[in-house]
C-alpha positions in Angstrom: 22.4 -100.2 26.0 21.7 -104.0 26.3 19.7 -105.1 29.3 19.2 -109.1 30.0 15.8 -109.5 32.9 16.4 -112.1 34.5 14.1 -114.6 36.6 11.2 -112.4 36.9 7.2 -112.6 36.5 6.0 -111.0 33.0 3.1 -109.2 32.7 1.2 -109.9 29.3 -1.7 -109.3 27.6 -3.5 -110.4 25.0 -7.2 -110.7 23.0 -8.4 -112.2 26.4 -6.8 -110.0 28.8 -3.2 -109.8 31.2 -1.9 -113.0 32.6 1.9 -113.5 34.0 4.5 -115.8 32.5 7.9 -116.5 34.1 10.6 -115.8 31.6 13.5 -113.7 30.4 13.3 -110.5 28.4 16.1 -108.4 26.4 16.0 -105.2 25.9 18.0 -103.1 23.5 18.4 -99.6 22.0 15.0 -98.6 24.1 13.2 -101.4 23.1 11.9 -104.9 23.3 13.9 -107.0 21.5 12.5 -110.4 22.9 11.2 -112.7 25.3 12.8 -115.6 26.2 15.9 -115.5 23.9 17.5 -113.5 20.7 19.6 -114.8 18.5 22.8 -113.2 19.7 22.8 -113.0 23.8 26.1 -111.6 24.2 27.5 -108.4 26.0 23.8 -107.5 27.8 24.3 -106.3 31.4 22.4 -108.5 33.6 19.3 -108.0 36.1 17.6 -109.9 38.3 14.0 -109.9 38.7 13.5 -112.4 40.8 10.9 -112.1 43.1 9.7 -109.4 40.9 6.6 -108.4 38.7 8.2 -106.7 35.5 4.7 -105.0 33.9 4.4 -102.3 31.8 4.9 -99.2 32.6 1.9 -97.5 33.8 0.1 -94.2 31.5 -1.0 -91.0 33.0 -3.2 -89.9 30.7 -4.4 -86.7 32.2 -2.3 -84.5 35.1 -0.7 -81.1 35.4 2.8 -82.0 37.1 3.4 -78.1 37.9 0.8 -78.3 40.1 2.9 -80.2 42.9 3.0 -76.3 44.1 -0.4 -76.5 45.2 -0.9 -79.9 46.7 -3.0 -79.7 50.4 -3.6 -75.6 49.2 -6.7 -75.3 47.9 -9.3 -77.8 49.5 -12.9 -78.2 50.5 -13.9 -75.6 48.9 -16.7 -75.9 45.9 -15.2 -76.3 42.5 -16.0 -72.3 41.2 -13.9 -71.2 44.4 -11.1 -74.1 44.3 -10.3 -72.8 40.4 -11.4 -69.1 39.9 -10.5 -68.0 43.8 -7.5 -70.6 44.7 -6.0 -72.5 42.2 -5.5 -69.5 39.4 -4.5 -66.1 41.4 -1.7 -68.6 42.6 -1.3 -69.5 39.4 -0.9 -66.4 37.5 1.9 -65.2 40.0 3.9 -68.4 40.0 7.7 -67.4 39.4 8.6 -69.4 35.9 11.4 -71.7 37.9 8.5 -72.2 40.4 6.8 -74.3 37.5 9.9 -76.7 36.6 10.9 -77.2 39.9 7.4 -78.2 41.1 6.8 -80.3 37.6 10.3 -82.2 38.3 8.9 -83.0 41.6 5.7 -84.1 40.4 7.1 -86.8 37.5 9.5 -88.1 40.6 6.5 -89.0 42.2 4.8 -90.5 39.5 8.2 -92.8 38.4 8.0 -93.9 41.7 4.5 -95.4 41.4 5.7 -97.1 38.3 4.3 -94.4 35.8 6.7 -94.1 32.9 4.2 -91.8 30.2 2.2 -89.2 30.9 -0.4 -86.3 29.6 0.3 -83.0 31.2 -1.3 -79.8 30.4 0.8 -76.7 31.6 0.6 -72.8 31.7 4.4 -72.1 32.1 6.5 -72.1 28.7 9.4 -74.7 28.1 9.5 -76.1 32.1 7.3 -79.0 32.3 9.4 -80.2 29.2 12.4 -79.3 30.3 11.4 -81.4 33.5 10.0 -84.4 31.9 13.5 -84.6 29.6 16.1 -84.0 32.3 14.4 -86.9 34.9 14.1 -88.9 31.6 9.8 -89.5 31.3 7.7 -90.1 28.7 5.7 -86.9 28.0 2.3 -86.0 26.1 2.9 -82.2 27.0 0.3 -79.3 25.9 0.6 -76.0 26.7 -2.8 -74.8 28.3 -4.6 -72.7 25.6 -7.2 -70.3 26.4 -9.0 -66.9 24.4 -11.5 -66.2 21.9 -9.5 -66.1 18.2 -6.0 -68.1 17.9 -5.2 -65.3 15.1 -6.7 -61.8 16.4 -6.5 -62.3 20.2 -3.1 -61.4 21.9 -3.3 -63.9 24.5 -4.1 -66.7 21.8 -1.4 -66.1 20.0 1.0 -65.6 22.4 -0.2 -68.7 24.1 0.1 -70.8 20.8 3.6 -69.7 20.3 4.2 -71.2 23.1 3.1 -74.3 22.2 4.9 -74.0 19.0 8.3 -72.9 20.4 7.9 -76.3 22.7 6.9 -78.2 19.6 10.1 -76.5 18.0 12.9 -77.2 20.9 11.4 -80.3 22.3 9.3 -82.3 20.3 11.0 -85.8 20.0 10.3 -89.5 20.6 10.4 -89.5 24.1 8.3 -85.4 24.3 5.6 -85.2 22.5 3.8 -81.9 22.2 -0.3 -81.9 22.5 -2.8 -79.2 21.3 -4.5 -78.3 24.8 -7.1 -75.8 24.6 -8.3 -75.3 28.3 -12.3 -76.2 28.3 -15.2 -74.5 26.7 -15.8 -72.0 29.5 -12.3 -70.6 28.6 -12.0 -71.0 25.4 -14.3 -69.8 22.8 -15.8 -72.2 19.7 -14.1 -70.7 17.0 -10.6 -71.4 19.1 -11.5 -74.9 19.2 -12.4 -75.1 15.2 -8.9 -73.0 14.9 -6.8 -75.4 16.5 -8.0 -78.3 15.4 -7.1 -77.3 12.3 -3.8 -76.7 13.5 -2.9 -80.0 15.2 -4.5 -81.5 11.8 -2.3 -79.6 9.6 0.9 -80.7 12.2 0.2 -84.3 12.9 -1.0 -83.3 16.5 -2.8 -84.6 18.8 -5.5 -82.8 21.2 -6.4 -82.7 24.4 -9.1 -81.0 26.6 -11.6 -80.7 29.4 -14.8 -81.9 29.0 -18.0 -81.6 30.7 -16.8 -81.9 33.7 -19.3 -79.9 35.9 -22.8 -79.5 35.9 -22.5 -75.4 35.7 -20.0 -76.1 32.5 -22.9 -77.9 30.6 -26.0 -76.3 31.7 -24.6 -73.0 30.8 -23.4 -74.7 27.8 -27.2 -75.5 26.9 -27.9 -71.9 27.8 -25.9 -70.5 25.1 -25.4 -72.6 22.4 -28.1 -74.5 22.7 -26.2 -78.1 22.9 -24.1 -80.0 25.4 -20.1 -79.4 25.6 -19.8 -82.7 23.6 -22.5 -82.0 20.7 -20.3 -78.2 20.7 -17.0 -80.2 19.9 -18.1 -82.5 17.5 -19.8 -79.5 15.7 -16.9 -77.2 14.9 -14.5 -80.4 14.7 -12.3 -81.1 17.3 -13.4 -84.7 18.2 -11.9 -87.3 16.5 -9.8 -90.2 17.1 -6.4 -87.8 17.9 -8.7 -86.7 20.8 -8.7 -87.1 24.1 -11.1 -85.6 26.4 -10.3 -85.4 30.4 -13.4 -86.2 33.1 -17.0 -86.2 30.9 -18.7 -86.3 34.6 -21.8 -84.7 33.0 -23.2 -87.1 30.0 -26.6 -85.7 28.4 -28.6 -87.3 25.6 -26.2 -88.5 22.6 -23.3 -87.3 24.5 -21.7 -91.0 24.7 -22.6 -92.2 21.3 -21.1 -89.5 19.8 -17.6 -89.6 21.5 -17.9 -93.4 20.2 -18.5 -91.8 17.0 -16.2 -90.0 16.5 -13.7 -91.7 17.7 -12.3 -90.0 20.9 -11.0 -91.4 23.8 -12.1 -90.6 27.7 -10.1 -90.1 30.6 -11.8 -90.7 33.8 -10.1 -88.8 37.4 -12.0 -90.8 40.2 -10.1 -89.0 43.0 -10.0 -85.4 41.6 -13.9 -85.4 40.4 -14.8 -87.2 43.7 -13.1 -85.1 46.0 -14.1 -81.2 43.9 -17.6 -82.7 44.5 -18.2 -82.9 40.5 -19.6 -86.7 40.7 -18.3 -89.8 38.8 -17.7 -90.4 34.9 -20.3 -93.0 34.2 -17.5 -95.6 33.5 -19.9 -98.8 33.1 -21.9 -97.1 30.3 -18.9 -95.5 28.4 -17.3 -98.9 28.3 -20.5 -100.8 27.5 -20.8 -97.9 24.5 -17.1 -98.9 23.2 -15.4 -95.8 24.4 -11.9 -96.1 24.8 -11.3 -95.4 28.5 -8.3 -94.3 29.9 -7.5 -93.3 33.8 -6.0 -90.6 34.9 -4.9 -88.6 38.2 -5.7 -84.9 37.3 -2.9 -82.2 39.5 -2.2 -82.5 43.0 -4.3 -79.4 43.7 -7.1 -81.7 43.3 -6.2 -85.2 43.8 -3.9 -84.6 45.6 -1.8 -87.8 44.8 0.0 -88.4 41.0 -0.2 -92.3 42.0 -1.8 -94.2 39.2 -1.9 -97.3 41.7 -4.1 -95.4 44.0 -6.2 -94.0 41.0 -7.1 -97.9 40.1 -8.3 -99.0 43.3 -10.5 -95.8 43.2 -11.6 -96.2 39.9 -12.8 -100.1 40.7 -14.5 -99.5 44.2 -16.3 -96.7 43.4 -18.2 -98.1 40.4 -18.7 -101.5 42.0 -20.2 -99.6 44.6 -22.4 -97.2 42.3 -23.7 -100.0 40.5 -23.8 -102.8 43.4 -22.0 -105.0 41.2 -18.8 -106.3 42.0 -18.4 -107.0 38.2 -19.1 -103.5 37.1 -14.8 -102.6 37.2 -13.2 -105.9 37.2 -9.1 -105.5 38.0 -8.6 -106.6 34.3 -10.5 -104.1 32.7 -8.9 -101.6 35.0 -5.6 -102.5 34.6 -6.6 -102.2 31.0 -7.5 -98.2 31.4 -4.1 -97.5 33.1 -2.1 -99.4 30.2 -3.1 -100.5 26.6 -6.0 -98.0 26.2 -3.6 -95.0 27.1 -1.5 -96.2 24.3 -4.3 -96.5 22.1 -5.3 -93.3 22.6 -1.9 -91.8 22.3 -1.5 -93.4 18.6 1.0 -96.0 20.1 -1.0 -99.4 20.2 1.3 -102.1 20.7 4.5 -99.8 21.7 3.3 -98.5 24.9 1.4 -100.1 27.9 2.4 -103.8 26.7 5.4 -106.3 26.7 6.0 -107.9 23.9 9.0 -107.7 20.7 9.2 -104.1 19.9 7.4 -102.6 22.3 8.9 -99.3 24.0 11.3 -100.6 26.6 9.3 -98.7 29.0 8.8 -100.7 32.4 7.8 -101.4 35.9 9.3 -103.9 38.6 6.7 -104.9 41.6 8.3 -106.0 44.9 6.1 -109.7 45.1 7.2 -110.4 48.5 5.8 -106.5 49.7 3.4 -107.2 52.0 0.6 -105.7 50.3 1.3 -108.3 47.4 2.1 -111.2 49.7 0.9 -114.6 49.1 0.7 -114.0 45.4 -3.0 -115.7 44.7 -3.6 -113.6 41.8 -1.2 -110.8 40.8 -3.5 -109.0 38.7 -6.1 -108.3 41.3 -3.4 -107.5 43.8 -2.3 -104.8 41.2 -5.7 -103.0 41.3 -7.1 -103.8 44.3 -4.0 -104.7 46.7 -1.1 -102.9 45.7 -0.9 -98.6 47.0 2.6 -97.9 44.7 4.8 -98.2 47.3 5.9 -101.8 45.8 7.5 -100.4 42.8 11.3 -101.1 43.3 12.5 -100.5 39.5 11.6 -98.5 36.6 13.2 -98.4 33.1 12.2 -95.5 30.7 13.1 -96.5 27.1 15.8 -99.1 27.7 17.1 -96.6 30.9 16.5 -97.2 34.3 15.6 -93.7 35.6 14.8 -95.4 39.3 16.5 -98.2 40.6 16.5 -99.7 44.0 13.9 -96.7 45.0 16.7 -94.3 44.3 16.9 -91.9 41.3 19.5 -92.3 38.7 19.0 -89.4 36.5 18.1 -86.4 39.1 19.2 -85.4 42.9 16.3 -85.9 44.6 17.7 -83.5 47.9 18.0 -80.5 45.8 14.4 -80.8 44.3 13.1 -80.6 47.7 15.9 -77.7 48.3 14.6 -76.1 45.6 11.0 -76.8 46.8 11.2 -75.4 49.9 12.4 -72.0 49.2 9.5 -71.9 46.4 7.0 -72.7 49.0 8.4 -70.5 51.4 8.5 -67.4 48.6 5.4 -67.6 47.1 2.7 -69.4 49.4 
């Protein structure tokens, strides 16, 4: 498929940050294949962007899509209660179907925000990938892993078979399959060492949760003697294939060691706000040359999978903390929803950017939306204007998978259909 953009407002970046250029850009097989012209502009379907931002595609890097299921269930309630009480007794008698359906559901909402990747850890075998390949996302997928020993505990292995029969049916260019061990309080030290090993030997990368509590890491101290961080780095799962989801709690060396060794850091404004578990110190893990990446966490405790919403949150908040209103300039956050993602995901320069052979992976922002209007200065209306409801377009590898705020690839009636009689069966 040949696509021609025409008339529209580009949204580039460079070594001194994004700035908007007014030109044409051709796509092709998925990709980028230029800006401005190619040398052969015949037989590309045209289409217009005027009076439209074409950016790139915005990156999730941290949410659990299933958990559309629970959004407005399980809240204002302290975090032990919301998880252990709410969240996984629901959980654990979800009907299979429940979790595609409700996955589905949550990448349609996240496309429609202008997110085209995403990194979603999931407890229900095949459907979140399923999902993610029939509305036609970009997925970082991980099956949730949990237990004591990944080759004498039942529930280990079964668990990691799981991940490996994704890995086996789904694993492609456009799903890629994560090694997702829960957090420290669920899974044991010598899991962690285990599976590091294993996403080593496969080309993997890992994911996890991360000091995101005060209990985790003072009971963390308790017993081993060392934070969740100083833990990790101990038995070898941090490293530059890492990415580690909230890091609320940061004690001693904690931040110079993640810069270490490599790892990248997800921050959730809404979800850690609203659980009561604080804020990531996002100033100081910046200022330490962390890469930094946003992310929405599940609807059970955002309750939103809008990445536009997660930006202004992200911004305000730490201007506020730090009474500065340069502590989370709109570049820099634009930054944490875009090009550090794809740094973090081992795909610098093909994700989160536009430019010649990049993924074709894009979003178009309605400039005359009255949130946007006059356009002073696009980039800050991004962060600090726009609420997601502007996104018109989006094109997923070279496909437009939303077009004119309708879906091309999925019927968005029978999700809710099917939505409905989940709610209704099981709630």
């Amino acid at each position: 498929m040949k696509i021609k953009i025409t008339d529209g407002t580009l949204l580039m970046h460079d070594n001194e940050g994004f700035k908007t250029v007014n030109d044409t850009l051709f796509v092709k097989d998925g990709l980028i294949e230029g800006i401005r012209k190619v040398d052969d502009e015949t037989g590309y379907e045209v289409f217009d962007a005027k009076d439209k931002l074409v950016m790139p595609g915005l990156i999730n890097m941290h949410t659990h899509g299933y958990m559309t299921f629970l959004r407005n269930y399980a809240d204002d309630v302290e975090f032990d209660e919301w998880l252990f009480k709410r969240v996984m007794p629901v959980e654990d008698n979800m009907p299979l179907e429940a979790a595609y359906w409700s996955s589905l559901l949550g990448y349609m909402e996240m496309i429609s925000t202008g997110t085209t990747s995403f990194v979603d850890m999931h407890m229900y075998v095949r459907q979140a990938p399923q999902a993610a390949k029939d509305i036609g996302i970009r997925g970082y997928i991980g099956r949730g892993l949990v237990g004591s020993d990944l080759y004498q505990d039942e529930g280990a292995i079964r668990r990691f078979n799981d991940t490996l029969i994704e890995l086996e049916e789904y694993g492609s260019d456009m799903i890629n399959i994560v090694i997702s061990p829960h957090a420290i309080y669920t899974a044991s030290p010598k899991l962690y060492e285990q599976l590091a090993k294993e996403a080593a030997d496969r080309g993997l990368l890992k994911q996890t949760h991360l000091s995101e509590t005060v209990g985790e890491v003072e009971n963390c101290i308790k017993e081993h003697g060392k934070t969740p961080v100083e833990l990790l780095r101990d038995v070898g799962f941090l490293d530059d294939k890492c990415i580690v989801a909230h890091c609320v709690q940061m004690r001693g060396d904690d931040m110079s060691i993640l810069k270490e060794m490599g790892t990248s850091v997800v921050t959730n404004p809404a979800s850690n706000a609203k659980l009561g578990n604080g804020f990531a110190p996002v100033k100081e893990l910046k200022e330490a040359g962390i890469n930094l990446c946003l992310g929405t966490d599940g609807t059970a405790s955002n309750n939103t999978l809008n990445m536009f919403r997660e930006m202004g949150l992200l911004t305000m908040i730490h201007k506020g903390i730090h009474k500065s209103p340069t502590a989370a300039p709109s570049n820099f956050v634009l930054e944490t929803a875009t090009v550090n993602g794809a740094k973090a995901l081992g795909m610098e320069g093909k994700l989160g950017i536009i430019s010649k052979g990049a993924k074709a992976d894009l979003a178009f922002i309605d400039l005359n939306a009255l949130s946007m209007f006059p356009n002073n200065n696009i980039i800050s209306g991004l962060v600090y204007s726009a609420n997601g409801s502007e996104v018109s377009d989006v094109m997923i590898n070279g496909k437009f998978v939303m077009k004119d705020r309708e879906f091309t690839t999925i019927d968005k009636e029978k999700v809710y259909a099917e939505m409905r009689r989940i709610v209704k069966e099981n709630l």
